[in-house]
N, C-alpha and C positions, 0 to 999 in steps of 0.2 A: 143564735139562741138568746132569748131576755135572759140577765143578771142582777142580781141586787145585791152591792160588797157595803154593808155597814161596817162602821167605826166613828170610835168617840166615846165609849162606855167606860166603865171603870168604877174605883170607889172614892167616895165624897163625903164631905163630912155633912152634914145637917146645914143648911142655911149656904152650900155651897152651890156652883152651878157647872153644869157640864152642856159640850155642843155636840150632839151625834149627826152624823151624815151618810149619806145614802146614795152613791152612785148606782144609777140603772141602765142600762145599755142593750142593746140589742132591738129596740122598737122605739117607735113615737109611744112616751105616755100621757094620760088624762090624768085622771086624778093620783095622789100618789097622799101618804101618809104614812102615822106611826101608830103601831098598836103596841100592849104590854101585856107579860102576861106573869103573875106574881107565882111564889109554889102554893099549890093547893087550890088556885083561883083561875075561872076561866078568864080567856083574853080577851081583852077590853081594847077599845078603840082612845086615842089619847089624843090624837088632833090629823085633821086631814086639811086638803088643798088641791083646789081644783087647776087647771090648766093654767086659767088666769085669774090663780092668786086665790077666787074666796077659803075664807077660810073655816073651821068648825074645831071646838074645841070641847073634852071632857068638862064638865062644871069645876071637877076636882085640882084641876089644872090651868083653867081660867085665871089669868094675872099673871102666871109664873113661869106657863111655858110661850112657845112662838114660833111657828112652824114657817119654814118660807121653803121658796124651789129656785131654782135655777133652770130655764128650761134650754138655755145654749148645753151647759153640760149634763143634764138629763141627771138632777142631783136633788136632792129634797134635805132638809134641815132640821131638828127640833133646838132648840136654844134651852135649855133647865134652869131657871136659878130659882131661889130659893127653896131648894129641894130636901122634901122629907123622906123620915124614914120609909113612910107609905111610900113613897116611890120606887123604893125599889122592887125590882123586876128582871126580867127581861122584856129588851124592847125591839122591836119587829118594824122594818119598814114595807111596804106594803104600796103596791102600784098597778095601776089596770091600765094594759098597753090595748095598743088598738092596729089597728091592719091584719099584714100576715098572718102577724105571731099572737090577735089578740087573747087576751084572758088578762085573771088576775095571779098576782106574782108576790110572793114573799122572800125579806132575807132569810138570811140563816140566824138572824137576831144576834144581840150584843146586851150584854149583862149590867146591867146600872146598881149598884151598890152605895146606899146612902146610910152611913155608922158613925159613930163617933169612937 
């Protein structure tokens, strides 16, 4: 069965940076990514990454975040720094396997808290 185990979330101060990660398993994935979803707001897509590498990024988030994969461990990344209060969230990694088992897939998400 496909899984997605995030971790790397937590609270931050303002102008600080955090690396969340995304182990996936159970299938070959293509595209894989991170979405967010704040209280009160619908979820928003934050940066994705295709098999190989391209990348696409929130405008909101252009310069600060940095999404990369690993496709030997079947692992996806977001990088945060200079992260605002607006960032916080919860953040969701997000994966479209392919074969067997295709479909698309979500974690169980991981909470990013940015306060002073």
């Amino acid at each position: 069965q496909v899984q997605l185990v995030e971790s790397g979330g937590g609270l931050v101060q303002p102008g600080g940076s955090l690396r969340l990660s995304c182990a996936a398993s159970g299938s070959i994935f293509g595209a894989m990514g991170w979405y967010r979803q704040a209280p009160g707001k619908e979820r928003e897509s934050v940066a994705t990454i295709t098999r190989s590498s391209n990348t696409n990024y929130a405008d909101s988030v252009k310069g600060r975040f940095t999404i990369s994969r690993d496709n030997v461990k079947n692992t996806v990344y977001l990088q945060m720094n200079s992260l605002k209060p607006e960032d916080t969230a919860v953040y969701y990694c997000n994966a479209v396997a392919v074969g067997a088992f295709g479909g698309n897939y979500w974690g169980q998400g991981t909470q990013v808290t940015v306060s002073s």
